[in-house]
C-alpha positions in Angstrom: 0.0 0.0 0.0 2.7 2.7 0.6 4.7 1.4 -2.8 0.9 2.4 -4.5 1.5 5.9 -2.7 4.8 6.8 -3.8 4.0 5.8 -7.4 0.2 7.3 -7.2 0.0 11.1 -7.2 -2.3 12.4 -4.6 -5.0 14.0 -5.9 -6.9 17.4 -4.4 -10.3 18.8 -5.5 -10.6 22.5 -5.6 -13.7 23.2 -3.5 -15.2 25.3 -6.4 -15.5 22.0 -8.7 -17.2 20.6 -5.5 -19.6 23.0 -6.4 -20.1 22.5 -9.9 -20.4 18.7 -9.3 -23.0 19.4 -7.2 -24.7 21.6 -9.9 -24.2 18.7 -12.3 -26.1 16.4 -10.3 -29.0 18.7 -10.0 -28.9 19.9 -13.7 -28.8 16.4 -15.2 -25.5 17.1 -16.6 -23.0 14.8 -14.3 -22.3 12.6 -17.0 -20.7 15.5 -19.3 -19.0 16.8 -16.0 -17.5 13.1 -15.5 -16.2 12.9 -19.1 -14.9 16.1 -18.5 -12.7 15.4 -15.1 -12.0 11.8 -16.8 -10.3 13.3 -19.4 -8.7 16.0 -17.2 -7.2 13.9 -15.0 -5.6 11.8 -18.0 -4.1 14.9 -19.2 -2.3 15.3 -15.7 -1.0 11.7 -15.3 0.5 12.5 -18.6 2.6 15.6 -16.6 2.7 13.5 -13.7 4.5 10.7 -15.8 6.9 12.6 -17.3 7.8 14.5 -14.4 8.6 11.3 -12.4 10.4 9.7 -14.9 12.8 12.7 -14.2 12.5 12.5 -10.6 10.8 15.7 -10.2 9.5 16.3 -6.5 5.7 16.3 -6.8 3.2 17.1 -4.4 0.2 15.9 -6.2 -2.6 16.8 -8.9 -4.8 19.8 -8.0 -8.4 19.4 -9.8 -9.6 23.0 -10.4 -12.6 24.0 -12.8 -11.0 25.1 -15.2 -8.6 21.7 -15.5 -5.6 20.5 -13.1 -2.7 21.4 -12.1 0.6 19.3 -11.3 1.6 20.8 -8.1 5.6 20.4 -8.2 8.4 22.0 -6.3 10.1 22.8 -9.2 10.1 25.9 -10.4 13.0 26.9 -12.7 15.3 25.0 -11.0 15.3 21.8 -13.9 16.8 21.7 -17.3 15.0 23.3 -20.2 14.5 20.0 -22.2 12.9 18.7 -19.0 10.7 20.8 -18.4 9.5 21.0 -22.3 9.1 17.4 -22.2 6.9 17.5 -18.6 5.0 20.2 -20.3 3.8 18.4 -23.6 3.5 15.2 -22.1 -0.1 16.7 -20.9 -1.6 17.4 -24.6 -0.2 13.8 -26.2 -2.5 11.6 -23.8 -5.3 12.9 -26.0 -3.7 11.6 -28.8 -4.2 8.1 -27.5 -7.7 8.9 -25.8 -8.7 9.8 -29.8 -7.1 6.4 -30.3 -9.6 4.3 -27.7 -12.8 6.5 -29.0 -11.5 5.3 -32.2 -11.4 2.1 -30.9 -14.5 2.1 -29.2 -16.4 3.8 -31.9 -17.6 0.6 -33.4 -18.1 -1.2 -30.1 -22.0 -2.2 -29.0 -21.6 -2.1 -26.1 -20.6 1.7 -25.6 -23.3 3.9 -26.8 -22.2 6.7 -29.9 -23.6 9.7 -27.7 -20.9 8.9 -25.4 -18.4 8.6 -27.6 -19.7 11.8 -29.7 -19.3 13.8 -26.1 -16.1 12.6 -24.6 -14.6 13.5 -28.4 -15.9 16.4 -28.6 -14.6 17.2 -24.8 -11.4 15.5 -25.5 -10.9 18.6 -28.4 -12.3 21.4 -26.5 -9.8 20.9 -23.4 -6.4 19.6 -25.7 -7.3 23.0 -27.8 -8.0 25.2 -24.4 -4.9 24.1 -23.2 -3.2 25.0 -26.1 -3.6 28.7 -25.7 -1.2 30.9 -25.0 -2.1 31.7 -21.5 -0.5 31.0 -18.1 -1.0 28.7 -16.5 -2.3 26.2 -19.6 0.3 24.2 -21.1 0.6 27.1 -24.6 1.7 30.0 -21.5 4.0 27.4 -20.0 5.4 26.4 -23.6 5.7 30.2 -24.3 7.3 30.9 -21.0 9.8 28.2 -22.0 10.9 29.4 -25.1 10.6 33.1 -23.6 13.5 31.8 -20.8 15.8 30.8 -23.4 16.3 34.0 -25.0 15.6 36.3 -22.2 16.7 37.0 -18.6 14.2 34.6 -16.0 12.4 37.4 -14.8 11.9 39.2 -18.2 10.0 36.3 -19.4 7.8 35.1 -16.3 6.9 39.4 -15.8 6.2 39.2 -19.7 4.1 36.0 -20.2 1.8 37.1 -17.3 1.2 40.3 -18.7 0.3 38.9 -21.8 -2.1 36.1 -20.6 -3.8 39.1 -18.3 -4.1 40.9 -21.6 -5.2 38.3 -23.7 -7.8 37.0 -21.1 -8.8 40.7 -20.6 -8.9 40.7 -24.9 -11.1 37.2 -24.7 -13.8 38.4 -22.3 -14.3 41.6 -24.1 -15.0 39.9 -27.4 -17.2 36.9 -25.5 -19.7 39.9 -24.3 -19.8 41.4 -27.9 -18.1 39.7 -30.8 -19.0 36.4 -30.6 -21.9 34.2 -29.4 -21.8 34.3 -25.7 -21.5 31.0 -23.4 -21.4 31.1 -19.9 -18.9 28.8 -19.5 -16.2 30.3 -20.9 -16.9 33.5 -19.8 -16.6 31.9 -15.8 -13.3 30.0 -17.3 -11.3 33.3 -18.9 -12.5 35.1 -15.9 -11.0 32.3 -13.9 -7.9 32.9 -15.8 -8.1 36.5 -15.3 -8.2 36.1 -11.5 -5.0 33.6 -11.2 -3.2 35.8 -13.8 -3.7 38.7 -11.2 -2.8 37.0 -8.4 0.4 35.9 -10.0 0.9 39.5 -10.5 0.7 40.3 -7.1 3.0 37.4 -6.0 5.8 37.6 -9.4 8.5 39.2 -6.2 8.1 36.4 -4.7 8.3 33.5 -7.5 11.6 35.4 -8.5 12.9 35.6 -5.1 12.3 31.9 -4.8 14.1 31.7 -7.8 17.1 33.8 -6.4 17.0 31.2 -3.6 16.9 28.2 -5.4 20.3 29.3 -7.0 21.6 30.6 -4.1 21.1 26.7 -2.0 23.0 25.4 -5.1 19.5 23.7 -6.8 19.9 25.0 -10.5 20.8 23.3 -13.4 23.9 24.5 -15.4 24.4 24.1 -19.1 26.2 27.7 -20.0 28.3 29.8 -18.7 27.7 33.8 -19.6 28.7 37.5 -18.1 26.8 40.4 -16.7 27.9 43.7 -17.0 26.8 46.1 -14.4 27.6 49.8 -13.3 29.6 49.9 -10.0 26.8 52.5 -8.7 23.8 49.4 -9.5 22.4 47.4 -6.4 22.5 43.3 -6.6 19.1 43.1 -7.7 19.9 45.1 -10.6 22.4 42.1 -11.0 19.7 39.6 -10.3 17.5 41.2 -13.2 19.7 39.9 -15.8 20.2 36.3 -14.5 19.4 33.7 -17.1 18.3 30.2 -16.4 20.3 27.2 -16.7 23.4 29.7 -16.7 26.0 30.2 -14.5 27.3 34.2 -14.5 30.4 35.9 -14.3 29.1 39.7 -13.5 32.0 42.6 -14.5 31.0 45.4 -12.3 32.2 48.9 -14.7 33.7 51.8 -12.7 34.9 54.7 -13.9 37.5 55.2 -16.5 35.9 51.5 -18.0 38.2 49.9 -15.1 36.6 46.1 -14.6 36.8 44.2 -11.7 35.2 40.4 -11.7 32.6 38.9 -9.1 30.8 34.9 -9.4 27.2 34.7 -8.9 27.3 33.0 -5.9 29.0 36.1 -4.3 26.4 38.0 -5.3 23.9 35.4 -3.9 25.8 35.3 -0.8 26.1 39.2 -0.1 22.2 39.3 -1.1 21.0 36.7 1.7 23.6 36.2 4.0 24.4 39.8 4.2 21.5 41.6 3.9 23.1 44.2 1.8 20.2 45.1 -0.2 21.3 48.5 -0.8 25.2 49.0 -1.2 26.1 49.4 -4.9 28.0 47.0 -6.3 31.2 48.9 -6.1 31.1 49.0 -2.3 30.4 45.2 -2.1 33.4 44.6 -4.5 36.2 47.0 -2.2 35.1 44.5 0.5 35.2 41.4 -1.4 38.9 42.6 -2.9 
């Protein structure tokens, strides 16, 4: 029994679906609303797979309305390729669940509305999950990408910004330029929310990635340099910090005289020493 735990994700329900199931059975619609979380719930295992295969630490599968979530403690902290793979893995179990409706299409003992519904499901929530919002696997792909061109916090501050947008873009054309259905308007406004609250919290999701690097829990795959004014703070240093990098910062004083600092100096006068505010050419005359 506690092999079947390690190996089985713990799964949570979000006490707003508890609602909506609730709704479900007094609307008739529960068997929709099963098909629905059936296929949901796939979709996660497929993330929950991928990620174990790699030896992620996971805390389990959060079931929200609109989808689920793979709640994981790592955040930025794993190799690009990784976390690309842990991403997709998601949207290719509906490949095979178009393979078993296939399948099952012709069976008699399985009636066609059900299969009509769970395929038509089955598209609706692989091409939902597509889009290019955070936290659906397109924002997370987009995020991905973003991270290997720019600095960390560059991309997670810009793909939040543009899923606020684009939900904010989405609800304004449900309530006049297309036909209006209530349950995408509750999903993108969903959205909207977590967006927002992401927002608020994007200090601290950097921070925590400041920290992870700081305790030593990054991968490395490059090596780069930051230039910085000898008047900037470390968090102008921080700023520029890439993922999967490992940076050599060259602090510039005047007369274009360089002087050379690691990362994990920076890290180290940042949390250790609490000097958030001495400019960088003040932290280097005590370092030299």
């Amino acid at each position: 029994m506690t092999t079947l735990r390690k190996l089985l994700p713990s799964i949570h329900i979000h006490p707003v679906l508890l609602v909506f199931i609730i709704i479900s059975f007094l609307t008739g619609t529960f068997v929709e609303l099963m098909t629905i979380l059936s296929i949901v719930v796939v979709h996660e295992f497929g993330h929950f797979i991928m990620a174990s295969i790699f030896r992620w630490r996971i805390r389990g599968i959060i079931l929200w309305i609109f989808g689920g979530v793979m709640d994981t403690d790592e955040h930025g902290t794993r190799p690009l390729h990784e976390e690309v793979l842990v991403t997709i893995a998601g949207p290719m179990q509906h490949v095979w669940i178009y393979i078993i409706l296939f399948l099952l299409s012709g069976n008699q003992f399985v009636p066609a509305g059900m299969i009509d519904i769970a395929f038509f499901y089955n598209t609706v929530i692989l091409l939902f999950n597509l889009l290019p919002i955070w936290p659906l696997d397109g924002g997370k792909l987009v995020f991905l990408i973003m991270s290997a061109f720019f600095p960390y916090r560059q991309a997670y501050y810009s793909i939040i910004l543009f899923s606020l947008c684009l939900n904010v873009l989405l609800i304004v054309l449900l309530l006049s330029a297309v036909p209006f259905t209530l349950s995408a308007f509750l999903l993108f406004s969903f959205l909207t929310m977590d967006n927002r609250k992401n927002w608020k919290e994007r200090s601290y999701v950097f921070m925590r990635f400041l920290l992870r690097r700081y305790q030593g829990d990054i991968n490395v795959t490059h090596t780069g340099f930051i230039e910085v004014s000898c008047y900037g703070l470390l968090m102008d240093v921080f700023h520029k910090f890439y993922r999967d990098k490992q940076h050599t910062i060259h602090v510039i004083f005047p007369g274009g005289i360089r002087q050379s600092i690691n990362e994990m100096d920076c890290l180290h006068n940042y949390f250790y020493k609490r000097q958030y505010d001495k400019p960088m050419g003040e932290i280097m005359r005590h370092i030299s």
